[in-house]
C-alpha positions as CSV (number, residue, x, y, z in Angstrom):
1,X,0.0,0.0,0.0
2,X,1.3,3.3,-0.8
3,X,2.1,6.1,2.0
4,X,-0.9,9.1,2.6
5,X,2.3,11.4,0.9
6,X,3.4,9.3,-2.0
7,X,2.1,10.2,-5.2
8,X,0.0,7.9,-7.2
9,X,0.8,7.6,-11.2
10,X,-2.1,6.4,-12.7
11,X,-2.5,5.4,-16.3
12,X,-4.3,7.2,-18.7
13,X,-7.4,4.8,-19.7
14,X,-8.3,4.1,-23.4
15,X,-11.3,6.8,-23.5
16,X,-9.3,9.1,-22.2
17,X,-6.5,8.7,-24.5
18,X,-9.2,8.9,-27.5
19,X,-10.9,11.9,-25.8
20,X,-7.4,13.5,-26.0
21,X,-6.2,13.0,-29.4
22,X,-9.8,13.6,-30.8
23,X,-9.0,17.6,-29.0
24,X,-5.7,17.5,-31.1
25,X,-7.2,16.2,-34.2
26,X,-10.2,18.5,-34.0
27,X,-7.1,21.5,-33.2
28,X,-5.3,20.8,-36.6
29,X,-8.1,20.2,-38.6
30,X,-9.4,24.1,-37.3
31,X,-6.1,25.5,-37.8
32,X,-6.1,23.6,-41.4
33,X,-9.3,25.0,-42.1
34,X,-8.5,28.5,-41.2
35,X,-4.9,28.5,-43.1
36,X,-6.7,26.9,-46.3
37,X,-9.4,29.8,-45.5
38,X,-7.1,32.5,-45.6
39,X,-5.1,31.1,-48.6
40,X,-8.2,31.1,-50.4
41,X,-9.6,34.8,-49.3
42,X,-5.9,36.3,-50.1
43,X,-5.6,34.3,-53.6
44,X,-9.6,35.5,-54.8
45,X,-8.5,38.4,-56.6
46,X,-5.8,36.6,-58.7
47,X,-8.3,33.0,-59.4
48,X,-11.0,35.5,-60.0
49,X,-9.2,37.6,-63.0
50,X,-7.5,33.9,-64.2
51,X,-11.3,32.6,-64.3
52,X,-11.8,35.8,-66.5
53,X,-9.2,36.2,-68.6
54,X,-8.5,32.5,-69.6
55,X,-9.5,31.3,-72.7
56,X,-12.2,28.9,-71.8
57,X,-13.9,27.3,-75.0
58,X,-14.3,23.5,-74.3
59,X,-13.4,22.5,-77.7
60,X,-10.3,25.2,-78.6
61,X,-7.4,23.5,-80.3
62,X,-5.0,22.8,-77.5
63,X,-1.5,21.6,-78.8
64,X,1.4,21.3,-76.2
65,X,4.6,22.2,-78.7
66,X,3.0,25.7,-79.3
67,X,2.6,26.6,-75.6
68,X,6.1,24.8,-74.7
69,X,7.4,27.4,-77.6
70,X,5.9,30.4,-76.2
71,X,7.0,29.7,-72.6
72,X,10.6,28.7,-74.2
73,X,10.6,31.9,-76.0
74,X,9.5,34.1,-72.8
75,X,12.4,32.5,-70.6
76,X,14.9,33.4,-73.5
77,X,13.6,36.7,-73.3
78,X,13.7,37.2,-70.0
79,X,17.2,35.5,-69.4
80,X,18.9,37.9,-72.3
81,X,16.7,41.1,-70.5
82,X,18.5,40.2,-67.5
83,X,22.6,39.7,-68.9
84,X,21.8,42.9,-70.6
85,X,21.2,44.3,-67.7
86,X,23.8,42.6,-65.8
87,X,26.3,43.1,-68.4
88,X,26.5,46.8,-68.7
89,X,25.8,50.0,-66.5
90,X,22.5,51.4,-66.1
91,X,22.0,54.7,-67.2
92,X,19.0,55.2,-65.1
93,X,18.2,53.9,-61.8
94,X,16.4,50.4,-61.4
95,X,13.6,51.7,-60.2
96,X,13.2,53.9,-62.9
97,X,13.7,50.5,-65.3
98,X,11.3,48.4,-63.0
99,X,8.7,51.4,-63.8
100,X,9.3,51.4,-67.6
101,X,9.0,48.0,-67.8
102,X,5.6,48.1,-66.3
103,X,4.7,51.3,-68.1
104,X,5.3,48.7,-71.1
105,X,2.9,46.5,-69.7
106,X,0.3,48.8,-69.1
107,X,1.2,50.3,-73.0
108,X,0.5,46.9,-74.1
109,X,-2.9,46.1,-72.5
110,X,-4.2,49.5,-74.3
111,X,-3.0,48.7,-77.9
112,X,-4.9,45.4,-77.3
113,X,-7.3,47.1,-76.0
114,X,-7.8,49.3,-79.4
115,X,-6.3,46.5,-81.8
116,X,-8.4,43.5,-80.2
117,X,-12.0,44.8,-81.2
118,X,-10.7,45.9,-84.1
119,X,-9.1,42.5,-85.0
120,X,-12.1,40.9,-83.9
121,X,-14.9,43.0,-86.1
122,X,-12.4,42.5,-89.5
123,X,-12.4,38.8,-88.9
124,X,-15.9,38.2,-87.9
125,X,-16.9,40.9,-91.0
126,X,-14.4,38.5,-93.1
127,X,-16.5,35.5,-92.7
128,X,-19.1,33.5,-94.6
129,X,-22.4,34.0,-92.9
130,X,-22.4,30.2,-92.4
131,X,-19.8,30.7,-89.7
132,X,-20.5,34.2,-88.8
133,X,-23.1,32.9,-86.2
134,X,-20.4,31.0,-84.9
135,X,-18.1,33.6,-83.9
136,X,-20.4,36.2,-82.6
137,X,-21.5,33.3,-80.0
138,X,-18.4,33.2,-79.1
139,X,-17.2,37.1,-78.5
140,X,-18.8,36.8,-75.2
141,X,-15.3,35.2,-74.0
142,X,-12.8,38.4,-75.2
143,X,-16.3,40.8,-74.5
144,X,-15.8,39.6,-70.3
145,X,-11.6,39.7,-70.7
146,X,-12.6,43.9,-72.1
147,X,-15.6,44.4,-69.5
148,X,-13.0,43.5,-66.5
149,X,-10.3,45.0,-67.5
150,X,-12.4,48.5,-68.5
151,X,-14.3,48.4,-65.2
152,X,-11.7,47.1,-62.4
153,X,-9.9,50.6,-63.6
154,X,-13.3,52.6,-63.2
155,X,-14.1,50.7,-59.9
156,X,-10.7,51.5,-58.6
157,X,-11.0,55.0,-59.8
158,X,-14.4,55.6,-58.0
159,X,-13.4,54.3,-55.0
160,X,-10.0,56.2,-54.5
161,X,-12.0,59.1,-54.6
162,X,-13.9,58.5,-52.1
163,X,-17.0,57.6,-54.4
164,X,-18.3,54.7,-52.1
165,X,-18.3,57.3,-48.7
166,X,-19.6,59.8,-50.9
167,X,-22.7,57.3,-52.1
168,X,-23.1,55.9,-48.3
169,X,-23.4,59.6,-47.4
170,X,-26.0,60.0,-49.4
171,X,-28.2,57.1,-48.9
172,X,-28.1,58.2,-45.0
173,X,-25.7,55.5,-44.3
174,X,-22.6,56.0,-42.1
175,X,-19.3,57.2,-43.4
176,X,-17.3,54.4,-42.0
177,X,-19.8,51.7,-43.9
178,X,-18.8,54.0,-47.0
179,X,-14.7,53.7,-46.0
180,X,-15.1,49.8,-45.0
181,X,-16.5,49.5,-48.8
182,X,-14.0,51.7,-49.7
183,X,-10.8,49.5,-48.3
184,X,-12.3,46.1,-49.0
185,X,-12.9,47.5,-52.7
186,X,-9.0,48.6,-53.3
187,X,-7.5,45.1,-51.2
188,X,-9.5,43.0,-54.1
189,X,-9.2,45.5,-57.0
190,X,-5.5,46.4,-56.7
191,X,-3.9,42.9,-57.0
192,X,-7.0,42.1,-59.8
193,X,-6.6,44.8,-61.6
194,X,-2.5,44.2,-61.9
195,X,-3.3,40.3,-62.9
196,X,-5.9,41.6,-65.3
197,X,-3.5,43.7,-67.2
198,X,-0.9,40.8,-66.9
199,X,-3.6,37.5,-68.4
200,X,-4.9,39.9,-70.7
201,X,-1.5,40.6,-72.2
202,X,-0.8,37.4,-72.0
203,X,-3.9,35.9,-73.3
204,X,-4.5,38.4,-76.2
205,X,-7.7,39.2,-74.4
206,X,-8.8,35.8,-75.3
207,X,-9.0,35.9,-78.9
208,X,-8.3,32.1,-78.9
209,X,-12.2,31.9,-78.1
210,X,-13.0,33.1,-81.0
211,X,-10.5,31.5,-83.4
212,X,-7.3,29.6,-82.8
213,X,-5.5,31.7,-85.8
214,X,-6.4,35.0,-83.9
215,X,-3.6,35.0,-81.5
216,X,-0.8,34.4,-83.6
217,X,-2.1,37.7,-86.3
218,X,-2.5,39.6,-83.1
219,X,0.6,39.0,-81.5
220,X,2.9,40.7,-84.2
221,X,0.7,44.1,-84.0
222,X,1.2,44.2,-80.4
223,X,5.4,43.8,-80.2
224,X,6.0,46.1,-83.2
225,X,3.5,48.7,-81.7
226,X,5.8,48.5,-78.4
227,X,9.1,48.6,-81.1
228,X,8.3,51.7,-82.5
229,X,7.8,53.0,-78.7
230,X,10.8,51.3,-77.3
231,X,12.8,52.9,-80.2
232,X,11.7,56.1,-79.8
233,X,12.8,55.7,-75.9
234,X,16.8,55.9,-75.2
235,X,18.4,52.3,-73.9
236,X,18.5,51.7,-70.6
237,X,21.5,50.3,-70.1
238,X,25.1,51.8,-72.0
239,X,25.0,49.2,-74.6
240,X,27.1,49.5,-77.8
241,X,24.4,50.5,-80.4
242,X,24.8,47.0,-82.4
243,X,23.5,45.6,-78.7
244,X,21.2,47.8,-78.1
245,X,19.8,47.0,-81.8
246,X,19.9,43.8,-81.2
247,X,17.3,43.5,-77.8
248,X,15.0,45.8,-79.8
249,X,14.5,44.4,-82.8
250,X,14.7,40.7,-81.5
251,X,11.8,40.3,-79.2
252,X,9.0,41.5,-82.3
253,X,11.3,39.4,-84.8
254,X,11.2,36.4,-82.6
255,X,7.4,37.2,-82.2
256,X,6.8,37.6,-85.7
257,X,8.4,34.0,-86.2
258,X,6.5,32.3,-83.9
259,X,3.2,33.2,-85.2
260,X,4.4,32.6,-88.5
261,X,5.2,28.6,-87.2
262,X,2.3,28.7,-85.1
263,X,-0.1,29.8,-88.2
264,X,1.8,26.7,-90.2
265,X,1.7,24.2,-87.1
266,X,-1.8,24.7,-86.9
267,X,-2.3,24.3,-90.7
268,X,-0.1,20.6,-90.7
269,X,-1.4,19.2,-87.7
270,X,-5.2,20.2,-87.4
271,X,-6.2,21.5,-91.1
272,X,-6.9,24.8,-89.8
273,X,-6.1,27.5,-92.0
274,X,-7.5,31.7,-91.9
275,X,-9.2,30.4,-94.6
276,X,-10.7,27.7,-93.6
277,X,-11.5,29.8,-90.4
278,X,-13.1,32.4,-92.3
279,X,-15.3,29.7,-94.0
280,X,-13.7,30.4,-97.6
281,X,-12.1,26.9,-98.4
282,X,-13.9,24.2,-99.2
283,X,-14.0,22.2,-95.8
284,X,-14.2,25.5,-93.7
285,X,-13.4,24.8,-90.3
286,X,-14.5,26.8,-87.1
């Protein structure tokens, strides 16, 4: 028999043993939750403008060798970007080149943004009424890539001026209902709106919806409208002029090439020609 002052170990019985790691289960699968929660909350704005922006037509051509090209061709462009850069002096701060380089981006949404309709209208215009139907269907896809980009930039535009505590104000509603609006619109439109402008460059606006030979004829427009402003603009970087030459005239050329092999791939492997697409051979093809 143990002493009145001796302690007593006693061991812990089965339900008590399940009672406890039930608590610890039930503690990560919370925590899980809540992580996978946030995750999800602080990634909406960048699914939501992938959702949008996407090319999303169930039965679009799909060919792995023309996206492994593209991506190849982005790297390489990227990688000689940054030797240039690397290689000789700046002659302007890299803050200065960080901004140009997204003033470039921004440049390059609006051309599409003027070139896309207009590319769309010529080829759905171009068309045999037979497949005209067709492709008027299907401009709701780039119609939701312009409506998102077009009103993410009003929305943020209202609400950094104070449009949402100006509108609560007026509806009798208190001004911090108006400012709470105002922050929660800015948290989601900010990172939105800079996705946005990146898919949509990136995605042509999704003209692939329409046509699979829309992207490559659009492409070429957009990098030789972004030439012409590059070579107006002075290098950034004290390059010999051959270099300099060189890392503008390449990207559009290498661009240009692409298309040209994308146009061909798409004509040898799955019959689809502009022709064919515009429903003026004789198996047209949509």
């Amino acid at each position: 028999m143990p002493k009145a002052h001796e302690h007593v170990q006693t061991r812990p019985t089965a339900s008590t043993r399940n009672h406890t790691m039930s608590i610890a289960a039930r503690t990560r699968y919370t925590g899980g939750t809540r992580t996978a929660g946030c995750l999800r909350l602080l990634t909406l704005p960048f699914r939501t403008a992938y959702r949008l922006f996407r090319p999303s037509r169930q039965d679009r051509i799909s060919d792995p060798a023309i996206t492994a090209a593209q991506v190849a061709r982005t790297a390489v462009d990227g990688a000689a970007t940054l030797w240039l850069i690397r290689s000789y002096p700046l002659q302007e701060s890299a803050a200065d080149v960080a901004a140009d380089q997204v003033l470039e981006l921004f440049l390059s949404a609006g051309v599409l943004l003027v070139a896309g309709p207009i590319a769309l209208a010529c080829f759905v215009l171009s068309a045999r009424s037979s497949v005209r139907a067709v492709y008027c269907r299907r401009l709701a896809g780039p119609a939701a890539g312009f409506a998102a980009l077009l009103g993410s930039a009003v929305g943020l535009w209202f609400l950094l001026l104070g449009g949402a505590v100006q509108v609560t104000q007026a509806l009798g509603g208190l001004p911090i209902v108006g400012a709470l609006v105002s922050t929660a619109g800015v948290l989601f439109g900010v990172p939105f709106g800079a996705a946005a402008v990146v898919l949509s460059v990136h995605y042509t606006f999704r003209v692939g919806d329409v046509s699979e030979v829309l992207p490559p004829l659009l492409s070429p427009v957009l990098v030789w409208s972004l030439f012409v402003v590059q070579a107006l603009d002075g290098p950034p970087v004290a390059a010999p002029p051959a270099v300099h030459a060189l890392f503008v005239v390449g990207p559009p050329v290498s661009v240009t090439l692409l298309s040209v092999w994308e146009l061909q791939r798409l004509r040898t492997r799955h019959h689809l020609t502009i022709r064919r697409a515009l429903g003026r051979s004789t198996t047209s093809s949509c």
